[in-house]
C-alpha positions as CSV (number, residue, x, y, z in Angstrom):
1,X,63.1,-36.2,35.1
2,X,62.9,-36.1,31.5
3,X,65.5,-34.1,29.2
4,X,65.8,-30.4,30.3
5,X,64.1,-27.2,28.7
6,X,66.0,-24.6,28.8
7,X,65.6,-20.8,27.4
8,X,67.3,-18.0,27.9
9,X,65.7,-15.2,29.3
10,X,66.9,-11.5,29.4
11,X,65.0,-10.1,32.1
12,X,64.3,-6.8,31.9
13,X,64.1,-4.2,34.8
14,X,61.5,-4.4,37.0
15,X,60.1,-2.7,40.5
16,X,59.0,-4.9,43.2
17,X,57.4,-5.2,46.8
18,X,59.3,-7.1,48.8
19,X,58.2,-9.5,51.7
20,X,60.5,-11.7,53.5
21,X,60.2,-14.7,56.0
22,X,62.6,-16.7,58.2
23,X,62.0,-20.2,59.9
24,X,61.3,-23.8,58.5
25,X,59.0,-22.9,56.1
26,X,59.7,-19.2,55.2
27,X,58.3,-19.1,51.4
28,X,54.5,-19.5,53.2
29,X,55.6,-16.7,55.9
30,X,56.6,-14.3,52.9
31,X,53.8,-15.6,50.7
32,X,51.4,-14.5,53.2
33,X,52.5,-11.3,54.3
34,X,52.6,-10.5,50.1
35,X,49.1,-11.7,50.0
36,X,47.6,-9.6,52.3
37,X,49.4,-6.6,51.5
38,X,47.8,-7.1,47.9
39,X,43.8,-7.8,49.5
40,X,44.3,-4.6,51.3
41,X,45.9,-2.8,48.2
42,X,42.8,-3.4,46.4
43,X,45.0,-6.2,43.9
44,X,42.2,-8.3,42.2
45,X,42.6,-11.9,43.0
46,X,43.5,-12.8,39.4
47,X,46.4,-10.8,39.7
48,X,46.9,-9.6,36.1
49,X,49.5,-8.0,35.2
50,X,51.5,-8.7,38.0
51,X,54.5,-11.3,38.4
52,X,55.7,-13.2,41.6
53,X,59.2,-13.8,42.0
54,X,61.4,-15.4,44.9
55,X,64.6,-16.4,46.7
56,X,66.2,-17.8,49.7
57,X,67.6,-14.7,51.6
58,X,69.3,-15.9,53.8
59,X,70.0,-19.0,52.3
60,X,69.8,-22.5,54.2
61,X,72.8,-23.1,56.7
62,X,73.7,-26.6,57.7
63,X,72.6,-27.8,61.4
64,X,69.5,-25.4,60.8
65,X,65.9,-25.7,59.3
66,X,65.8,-22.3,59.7
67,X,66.2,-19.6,56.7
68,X,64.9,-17.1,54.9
69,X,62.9,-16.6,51.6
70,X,61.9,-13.1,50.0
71,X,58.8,-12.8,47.9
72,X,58.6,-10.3,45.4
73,X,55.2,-8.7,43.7
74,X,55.9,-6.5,40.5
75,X,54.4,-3.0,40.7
76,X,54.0,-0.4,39.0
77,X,56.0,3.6,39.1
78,X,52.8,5.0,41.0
79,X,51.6,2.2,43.3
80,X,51.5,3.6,46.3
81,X,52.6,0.5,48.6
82,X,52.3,1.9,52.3
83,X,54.3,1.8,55.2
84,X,57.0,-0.4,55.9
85,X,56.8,-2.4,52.7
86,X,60.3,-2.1,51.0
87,X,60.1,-1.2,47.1
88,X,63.3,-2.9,45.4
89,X,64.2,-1.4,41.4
90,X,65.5,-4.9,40.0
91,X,68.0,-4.4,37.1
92,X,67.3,-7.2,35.6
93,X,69.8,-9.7,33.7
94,X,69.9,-12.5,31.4
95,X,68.8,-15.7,32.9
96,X,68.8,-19.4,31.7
97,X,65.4,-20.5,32.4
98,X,63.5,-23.8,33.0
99,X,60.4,-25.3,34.5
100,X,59.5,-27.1,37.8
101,X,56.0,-28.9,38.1
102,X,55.5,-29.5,41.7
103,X,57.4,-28.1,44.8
104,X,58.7,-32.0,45.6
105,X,60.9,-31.2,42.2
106,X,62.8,-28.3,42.5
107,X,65.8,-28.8,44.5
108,X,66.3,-31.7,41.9
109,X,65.6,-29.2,38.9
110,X,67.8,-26.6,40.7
111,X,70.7,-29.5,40.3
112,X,69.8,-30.1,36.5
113,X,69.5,-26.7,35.4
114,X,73.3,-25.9,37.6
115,X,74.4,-29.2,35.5
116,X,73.5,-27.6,32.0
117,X,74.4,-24.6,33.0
118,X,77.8,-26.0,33.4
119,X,78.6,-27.6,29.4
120,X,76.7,-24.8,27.8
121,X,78.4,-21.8,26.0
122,X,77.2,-19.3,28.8
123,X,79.6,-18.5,32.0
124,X,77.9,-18.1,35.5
125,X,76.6,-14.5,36.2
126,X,76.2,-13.0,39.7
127,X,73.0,-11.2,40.2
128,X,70.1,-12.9,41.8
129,X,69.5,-16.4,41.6
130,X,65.1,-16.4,40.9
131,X,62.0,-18.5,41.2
132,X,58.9,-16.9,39.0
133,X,55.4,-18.5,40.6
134,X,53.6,-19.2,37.6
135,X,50.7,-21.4,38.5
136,X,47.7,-18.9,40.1
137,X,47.8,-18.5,43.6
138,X,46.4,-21.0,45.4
139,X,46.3,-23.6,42.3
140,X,47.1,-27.3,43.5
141,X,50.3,-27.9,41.7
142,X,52.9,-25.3,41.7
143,X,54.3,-24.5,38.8
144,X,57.7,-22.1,38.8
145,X,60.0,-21.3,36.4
146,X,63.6,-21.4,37.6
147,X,65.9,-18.4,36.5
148,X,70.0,-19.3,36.8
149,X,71.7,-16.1,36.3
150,X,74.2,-16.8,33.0
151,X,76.7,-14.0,30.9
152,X,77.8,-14.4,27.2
């Protein structure tokens, strides 16, 4: 991995939909559910002006290959979501922010950005840990951008 690029985000409040999946591969579980809540929602496929962020929830526990990943679709004050879809109001934070080309990378770019994190000026923050899907759905290559939750 080359040097690291990182920015610093302040993220600014947001609503979501939320979608969550648990087993060995949960982040396809939540991803689909999210997915076809958005076909039947009427969401065009391009998905402008919407953003996709994630998380493990629960996070990995050892012995297991079982845990859980939410997905989150940004939406809107009057989308109407349905039935049994949870709407979250994010608050937002300031984040220190890098890129990961390829799923095969991230638990490696997790490490780096944790690392810089560490002998920069900026003190470890508590609200949620984030990964933004910024390649299009479906694309080849993933491409996320990796939020680490900082404070001045």
């Amino acid at each position: 991995m080359s040097e690291l690029e990182v920015r610093i985000v302040k993220l600014e409040p947001i609503q979501v939909a939320s979608f969550s999946g648990f087993g060995k591969n949960p982040e396809d579980i939540a991803w689909e559910k999210l997915l076809d809540w958005a076909k039947k929602q009427g969401i065009p496929e391009s998905f402008e002006g919407h953003r996709f962020f994630g998380f493990n929830n629960p996070n990995p526990a050892p012995g297991s290959p079982n845990y859980g990943y939410e997905q989150w679709i940004t939406i809107g004050p009057d989308t109407q979501v349905g039935e049994g879809i949870e709407v979250k109001d994010f608050p937002g934070g300031l984040y220190a922010v890098t890129r990961c080309v390829g799923i095969e990378d991230i638990g490696k770019t997790w490490k780096a950005l944790v690392a810089w994190s560490e002998n920069s000026p900026y003190q470890h923050a508590c609200h949620q840990w984030l990964e933004e899907c910024i390649s299009p759905v479906g694309a080849p290559e993933m491409i996320l951008d990796l939020y680490l939750p900082i404070a001045e």
